[in-house]
Residue frames as a rotation matrix with the C-alpha (Angstrom) as fourth column:
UNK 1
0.571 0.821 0.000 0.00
0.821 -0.571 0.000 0.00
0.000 0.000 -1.000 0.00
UNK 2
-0.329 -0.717 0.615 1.13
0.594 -0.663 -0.455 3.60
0.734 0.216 0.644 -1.03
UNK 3
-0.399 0.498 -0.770 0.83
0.518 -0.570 -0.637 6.66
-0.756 -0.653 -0.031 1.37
UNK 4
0.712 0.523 0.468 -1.52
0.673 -0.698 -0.243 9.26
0.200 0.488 -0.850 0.65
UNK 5
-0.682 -0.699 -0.215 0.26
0.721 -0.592 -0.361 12.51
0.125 -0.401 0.907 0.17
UNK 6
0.531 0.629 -0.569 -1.66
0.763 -0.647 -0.003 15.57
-0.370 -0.432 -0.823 1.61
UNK 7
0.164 -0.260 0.951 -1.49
0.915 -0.320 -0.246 18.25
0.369 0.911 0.186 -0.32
UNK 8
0.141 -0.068 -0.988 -0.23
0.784 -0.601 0.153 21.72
-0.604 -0.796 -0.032 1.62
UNK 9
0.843 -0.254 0.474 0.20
-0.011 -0.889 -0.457 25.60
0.537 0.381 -0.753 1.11
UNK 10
0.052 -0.853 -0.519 3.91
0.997 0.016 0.073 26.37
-0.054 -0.522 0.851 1.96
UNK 11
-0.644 -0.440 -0.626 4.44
0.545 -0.838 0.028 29.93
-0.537 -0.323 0.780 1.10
UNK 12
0.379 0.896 0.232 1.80
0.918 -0.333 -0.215 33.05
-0.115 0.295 -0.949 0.38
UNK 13
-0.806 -0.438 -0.398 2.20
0.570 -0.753 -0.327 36.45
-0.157 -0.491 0.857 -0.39
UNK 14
0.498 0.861 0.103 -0.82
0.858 -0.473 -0.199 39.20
-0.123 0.188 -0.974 -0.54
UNK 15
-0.733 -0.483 0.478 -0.51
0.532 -0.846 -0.040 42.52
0.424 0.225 0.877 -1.45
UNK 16
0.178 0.905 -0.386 -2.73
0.912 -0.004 0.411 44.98
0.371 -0.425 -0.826 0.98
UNK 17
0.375 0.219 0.901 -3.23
0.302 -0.948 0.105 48.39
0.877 0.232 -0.422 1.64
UNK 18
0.828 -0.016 0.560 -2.91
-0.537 -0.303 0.787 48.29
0.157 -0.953 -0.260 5.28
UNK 19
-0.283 -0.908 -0.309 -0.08
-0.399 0.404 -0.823 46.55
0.872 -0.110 -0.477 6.70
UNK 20
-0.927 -0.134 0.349 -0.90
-0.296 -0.309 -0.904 46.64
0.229 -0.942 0.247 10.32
UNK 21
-0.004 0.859 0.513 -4.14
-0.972 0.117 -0.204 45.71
-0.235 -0.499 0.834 9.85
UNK 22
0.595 0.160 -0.788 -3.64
-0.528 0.816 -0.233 43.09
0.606 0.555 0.570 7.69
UNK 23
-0.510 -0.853 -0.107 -1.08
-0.364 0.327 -0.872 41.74
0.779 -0.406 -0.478 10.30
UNK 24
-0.450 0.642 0.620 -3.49
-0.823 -0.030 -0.567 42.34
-0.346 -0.766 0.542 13.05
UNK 25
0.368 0.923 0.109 -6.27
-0.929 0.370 0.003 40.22
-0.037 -0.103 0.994 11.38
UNK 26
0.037 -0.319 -0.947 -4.03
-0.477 0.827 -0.297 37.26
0.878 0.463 -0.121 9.98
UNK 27
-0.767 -0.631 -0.116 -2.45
-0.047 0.236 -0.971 36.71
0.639 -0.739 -0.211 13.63
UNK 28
-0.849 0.406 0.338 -5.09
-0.322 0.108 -0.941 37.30
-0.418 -0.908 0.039 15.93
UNK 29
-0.088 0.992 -0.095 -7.95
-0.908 -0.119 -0.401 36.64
-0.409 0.051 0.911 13.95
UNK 30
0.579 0.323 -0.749 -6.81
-0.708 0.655 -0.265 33.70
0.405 0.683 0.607 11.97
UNK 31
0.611 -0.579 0.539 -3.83
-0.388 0.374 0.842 32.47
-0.690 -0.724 0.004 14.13
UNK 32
0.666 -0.745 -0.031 -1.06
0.216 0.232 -0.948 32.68
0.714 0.625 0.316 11.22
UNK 33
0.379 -0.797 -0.470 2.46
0.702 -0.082 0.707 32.83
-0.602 -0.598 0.529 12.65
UNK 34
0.987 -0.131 0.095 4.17
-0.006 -0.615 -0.789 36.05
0.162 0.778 -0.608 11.27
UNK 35
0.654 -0.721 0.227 7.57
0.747 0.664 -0.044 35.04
-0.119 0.199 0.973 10.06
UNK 36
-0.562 -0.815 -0.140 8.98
0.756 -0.575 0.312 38.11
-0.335 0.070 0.940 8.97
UNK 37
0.874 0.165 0.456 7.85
0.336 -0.884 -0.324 42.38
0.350 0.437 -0.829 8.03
UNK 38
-0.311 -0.943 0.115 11.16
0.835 -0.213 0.508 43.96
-0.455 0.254 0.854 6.65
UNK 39
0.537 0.260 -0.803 10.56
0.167 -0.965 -0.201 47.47
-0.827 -0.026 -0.562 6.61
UNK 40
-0.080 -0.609 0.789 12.04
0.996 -0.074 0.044 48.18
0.032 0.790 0.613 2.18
UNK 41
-0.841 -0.146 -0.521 11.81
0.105 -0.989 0.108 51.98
-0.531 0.036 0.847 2.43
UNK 42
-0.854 0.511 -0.093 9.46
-0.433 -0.602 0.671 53.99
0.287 0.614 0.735 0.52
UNK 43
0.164 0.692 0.703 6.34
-0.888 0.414 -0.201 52.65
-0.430 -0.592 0.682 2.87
UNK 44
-0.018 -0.105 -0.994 7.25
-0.648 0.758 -0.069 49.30
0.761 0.643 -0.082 1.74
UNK 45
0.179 -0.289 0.940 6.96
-0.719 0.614 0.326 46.16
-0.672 -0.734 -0.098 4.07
């Protein structure tokens, strides 16, 4: 018998207006882990 593989999301990016909020909701609202916000200059995260 073979295994099943399960099929997974590994890496996402969005693009969103807010930062901060969008941080806010992922984390507390969805319980993502936030890995990394690298401040690129010119309001960039």
């Amino acid at each position: 018998m073979s295994k099943s593989v399960q099929p997974h999301i590994k890496n996402v990016a969005l693009i969103v207006k807010n930062y901060d909020g969008a941080i806010a909701f992922y984390t507390k609202k969805l319980q993502f882990t936030l890995l990394e916000d690298t401040d690129l200059g010119g309001g960039k995260r």
